[in-house]
N, C-alpha and C positions, 0 to 999 in steps of 0.2 A: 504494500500500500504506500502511496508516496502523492504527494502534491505538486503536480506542475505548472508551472508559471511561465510568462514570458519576461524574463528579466531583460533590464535594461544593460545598452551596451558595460554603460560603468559598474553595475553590480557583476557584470560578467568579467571583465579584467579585475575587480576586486577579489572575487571568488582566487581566480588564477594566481591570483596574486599570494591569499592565504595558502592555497595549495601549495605553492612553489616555495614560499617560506617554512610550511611545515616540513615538506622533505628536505631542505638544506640543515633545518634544526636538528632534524632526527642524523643527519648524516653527521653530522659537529658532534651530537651528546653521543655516537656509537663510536666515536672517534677514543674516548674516554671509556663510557659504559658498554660492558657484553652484556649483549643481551637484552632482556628488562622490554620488552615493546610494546607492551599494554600498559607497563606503565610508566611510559612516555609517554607514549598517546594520551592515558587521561590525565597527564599533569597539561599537557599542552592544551590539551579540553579547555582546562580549566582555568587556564590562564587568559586564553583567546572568548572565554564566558564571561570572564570576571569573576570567577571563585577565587575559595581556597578549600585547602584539602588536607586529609589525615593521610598519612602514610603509616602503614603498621607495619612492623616486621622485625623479624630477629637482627640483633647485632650482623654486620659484618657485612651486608649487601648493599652497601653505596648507595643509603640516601643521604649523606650529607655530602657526598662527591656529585651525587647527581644533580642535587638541585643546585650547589655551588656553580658547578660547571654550567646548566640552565640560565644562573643569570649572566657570567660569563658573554653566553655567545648572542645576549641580548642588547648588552652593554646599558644592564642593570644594576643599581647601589644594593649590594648585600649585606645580610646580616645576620647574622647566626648568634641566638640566644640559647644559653645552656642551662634550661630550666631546671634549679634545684630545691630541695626541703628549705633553704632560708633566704632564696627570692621574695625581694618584695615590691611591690606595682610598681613605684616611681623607678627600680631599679632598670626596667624596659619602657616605661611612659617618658622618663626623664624627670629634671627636677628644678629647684627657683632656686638660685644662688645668690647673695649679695655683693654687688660687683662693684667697685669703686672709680669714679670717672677720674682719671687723673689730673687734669685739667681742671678742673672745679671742686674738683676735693668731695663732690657728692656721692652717698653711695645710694644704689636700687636694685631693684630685684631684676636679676636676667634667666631666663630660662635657658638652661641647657636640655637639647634634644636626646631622648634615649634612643636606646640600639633599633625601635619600633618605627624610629623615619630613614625607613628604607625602602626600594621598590618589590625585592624579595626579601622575605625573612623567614629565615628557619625556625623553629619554634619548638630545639630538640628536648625530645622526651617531657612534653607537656605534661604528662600525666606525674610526672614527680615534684612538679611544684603547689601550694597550697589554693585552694578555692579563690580566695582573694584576688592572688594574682592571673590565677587562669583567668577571672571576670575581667580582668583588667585588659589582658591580652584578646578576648573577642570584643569586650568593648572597643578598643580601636579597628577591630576588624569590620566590625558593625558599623560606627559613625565616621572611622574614617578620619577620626580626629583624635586629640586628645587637649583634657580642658584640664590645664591646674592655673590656681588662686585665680577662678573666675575667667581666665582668659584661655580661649580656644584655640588651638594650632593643628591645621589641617595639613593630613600626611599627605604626601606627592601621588598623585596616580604613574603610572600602574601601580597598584598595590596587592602582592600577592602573599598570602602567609603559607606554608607548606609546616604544620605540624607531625611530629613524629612522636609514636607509640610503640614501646617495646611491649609487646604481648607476655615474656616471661619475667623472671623477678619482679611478683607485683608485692613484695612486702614492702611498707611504708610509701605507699603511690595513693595517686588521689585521683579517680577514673573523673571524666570528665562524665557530666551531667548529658542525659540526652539533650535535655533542652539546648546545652549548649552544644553539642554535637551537632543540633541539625543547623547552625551555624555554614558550617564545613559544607559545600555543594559535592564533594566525594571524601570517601574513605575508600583509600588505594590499599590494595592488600599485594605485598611482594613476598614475593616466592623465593625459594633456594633454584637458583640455576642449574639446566642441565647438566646431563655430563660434561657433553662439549661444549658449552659456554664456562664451565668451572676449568676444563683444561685449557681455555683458552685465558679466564682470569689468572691460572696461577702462572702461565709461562709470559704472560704480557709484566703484569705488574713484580715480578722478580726477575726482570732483565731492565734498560734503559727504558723510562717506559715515558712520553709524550705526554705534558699534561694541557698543554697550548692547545687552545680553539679558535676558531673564528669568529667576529661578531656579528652577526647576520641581521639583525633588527635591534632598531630603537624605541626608546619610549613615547615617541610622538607617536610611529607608524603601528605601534601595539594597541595605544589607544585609538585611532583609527581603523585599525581591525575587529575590535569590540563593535565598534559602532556597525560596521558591514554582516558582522555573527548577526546583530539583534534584528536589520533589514532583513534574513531570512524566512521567508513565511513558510509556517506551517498551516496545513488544512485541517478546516474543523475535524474530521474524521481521526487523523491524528493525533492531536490535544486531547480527545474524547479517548483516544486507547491509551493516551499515556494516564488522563484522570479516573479511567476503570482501573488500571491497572494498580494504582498508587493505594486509591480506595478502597478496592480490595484487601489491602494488608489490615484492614482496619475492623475488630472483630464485632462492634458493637453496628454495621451497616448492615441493612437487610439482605443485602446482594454476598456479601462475602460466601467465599467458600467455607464447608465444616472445618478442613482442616488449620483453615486460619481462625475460626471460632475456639478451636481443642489445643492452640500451641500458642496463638500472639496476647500477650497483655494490654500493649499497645501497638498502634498501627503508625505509617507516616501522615504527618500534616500537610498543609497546603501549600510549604516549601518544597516539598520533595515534586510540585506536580512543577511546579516553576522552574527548578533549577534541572529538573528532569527533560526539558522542551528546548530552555535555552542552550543545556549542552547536548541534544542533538542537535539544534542548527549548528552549534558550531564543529562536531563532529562532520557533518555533512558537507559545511564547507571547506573543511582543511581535505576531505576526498575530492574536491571538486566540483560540489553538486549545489545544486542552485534552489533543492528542494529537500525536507526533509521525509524522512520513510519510518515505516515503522521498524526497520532492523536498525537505525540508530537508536532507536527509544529503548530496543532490546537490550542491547549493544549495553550503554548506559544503567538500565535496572537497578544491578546490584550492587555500583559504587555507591549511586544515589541514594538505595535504599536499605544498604546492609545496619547503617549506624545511626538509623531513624526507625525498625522493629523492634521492639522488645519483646521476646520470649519470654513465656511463661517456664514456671519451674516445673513444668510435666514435658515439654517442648527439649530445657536444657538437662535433664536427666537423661531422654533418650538419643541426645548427642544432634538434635534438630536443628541448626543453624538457621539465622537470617538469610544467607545465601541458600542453601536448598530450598526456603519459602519462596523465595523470590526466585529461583528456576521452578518449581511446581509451577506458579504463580504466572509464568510466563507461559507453560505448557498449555495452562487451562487459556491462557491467550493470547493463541497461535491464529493470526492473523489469516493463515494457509488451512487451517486445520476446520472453519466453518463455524467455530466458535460453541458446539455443543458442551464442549466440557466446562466453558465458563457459566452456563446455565445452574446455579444453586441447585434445584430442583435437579438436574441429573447425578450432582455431587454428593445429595442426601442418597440417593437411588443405589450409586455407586459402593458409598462409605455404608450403607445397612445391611 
């Protein structure tokens, strides 16, 4: 299923444009990273959307090389904050210092900028710093700003945060709230690399190994590629399969299926159906396409929607993940398949 338009010539060099920038980034970040291509893909999603995103993953798989290198070949301001037990807000917001004019002998209050006014910021291992400060950090995600003693100072666009999650050693960690999770437009889940991508990591990086990239876009033309993501239209048919789809996770709707009744405590909000649409336009445009389909919205699902379900404790007992709801979830609607399984009524029929 797919929407087609008759775009204007400039939307069509725009598209091309995205296109051709996507493959030279991917070709610079594989220059550094093996491997990894979905999750390049949805960092770039989400970048060319205007998100930000979780990354989870075990030690030792280059998310802090990836996204460094990311801003790199953007010729983006980085920064990498190492979120710990005795962080505190102004220590990433920044803070008022009393600064003395030499000249006049007066002194006032000047703000120094925290590590938070950058265009990428890493945001490692959020989950080991306290509540407080975590608010504090999607607070600027959120407004885009940051206010001390009354006076507001607004961060640079692009502004992208890429947080990191160690899934193991969660003693003394402070999980992030959903609420503030749905924050994040993806939660990227990396994997352990193949075989032949791991022989290929160990004999690159234990001989001379290249860290040099190229810069391939700026901050002006990133923000004008946001602007060309959002011109893509989607057709109501589509919006309609990504807000069944969303809605469905949700146990308390008439329509849901049994198995999302018997497993979800909570479902996704009406974030998940927005940032579910704007990153397949922008999925679609970085292929070259001038239209969005329902195999982006697929495609998309289970970033979008893995860290916006909550399972129930009969769900995490039998080892039922947010990602297998959201593959069921996708089964019962298969856009190819005629759509009978997404019918309630054949799912009770089914499930008795």
């Amino acid at each position: 299923m797919t929407d087609h338009v008759n775009a204007s010539g400039d939307d069509v060099a725009a598209a091309q444009r995205i296109a051709d920038c996507y493959r030279r980034l991917r070709e610079e970040l594989h220059r550094v990273i093996v491997g990894q291509d979905e999750v390049i893909e949805q960092l770039l999603i989400s970048l060319f959307a205007g998100g930000h995103c979780i990354l989870e993953g075990v030690p030792g798989l280059a998310k802090t090389m990836m996204i460094s290198t990311l801003a790199r070949t953007m010729s983006l301001s980085f920064s990498r904050i190492q979120f710990t037990p005795d962080l505190m807000p102004s220590d990433i917001t920044g803070t008022e210092v009393i600064a003395e004019d030499r000249s006049t002998g007066t002194r006032a209050f000047k703000f120094l900028p925290g590590p938070v006014f950058a265009n990428v910021v890493l945001a490692d291992e959020i989950n080991r710093t306290p509540p407080k400060t975590q608010a504090a950090m999607l607070e600027c995600m959120q407004e885009r700003q940051v206010t001390v003693g009354g006076v507001r100072h607004a961060i640079d666009s692009p502004f992208f945060v890429l947080a990191t999650q160690n899934p193991i050693e969660q003693e003394g960690t402070y999980p992030l709230p959903e609420a503030q999770q749905d924050r994040f437009m993806f939660k990227v889940q990396i994997g352990y690399p193949s075989y032949e991508e791991e022989l290929d990591i160990a004999t690159k990086t234990t001989g001379e190994f290249n860290l040099d990239v190229s810069k391939i876009i700026g901050a002006e033309e990133i923000l004008e590629l946001q602007k060309v993501v959002r011109r893509v239209p989607a057709a109501e048919p589509i919006v309609r399969y990504a807000l069944d789809l969303v809605r469905a996770t949700r146990p308390n709707e008439a329509a849901s299926p049994q198995l999302v009744r018997d497993r979800v405590s909570w479902g996704a909000g009406p974030r998940a159906v927005q940032f579910l649409i704007v990153a397949a336009k922008a999925r679609a445009v970085l292929r070259g396409n001038l239209h969005v389909s329902t195999d982006d919205i697929r495609a998309l699902a289970a970033p979008v929607l893995r860290h916006r379900v909550v399972t129930n404790f009969a769900a995490q007992a039998e080892g039922y993940t947010p990602d297998k709801l959201v593959s069921d979830l996708l089964d019962m609607h298969d856009p190819h398949g005629g759509g009978l399984l997404a019918d309630n009524r054949v799912n009770k029929m089914i499930s008795a």
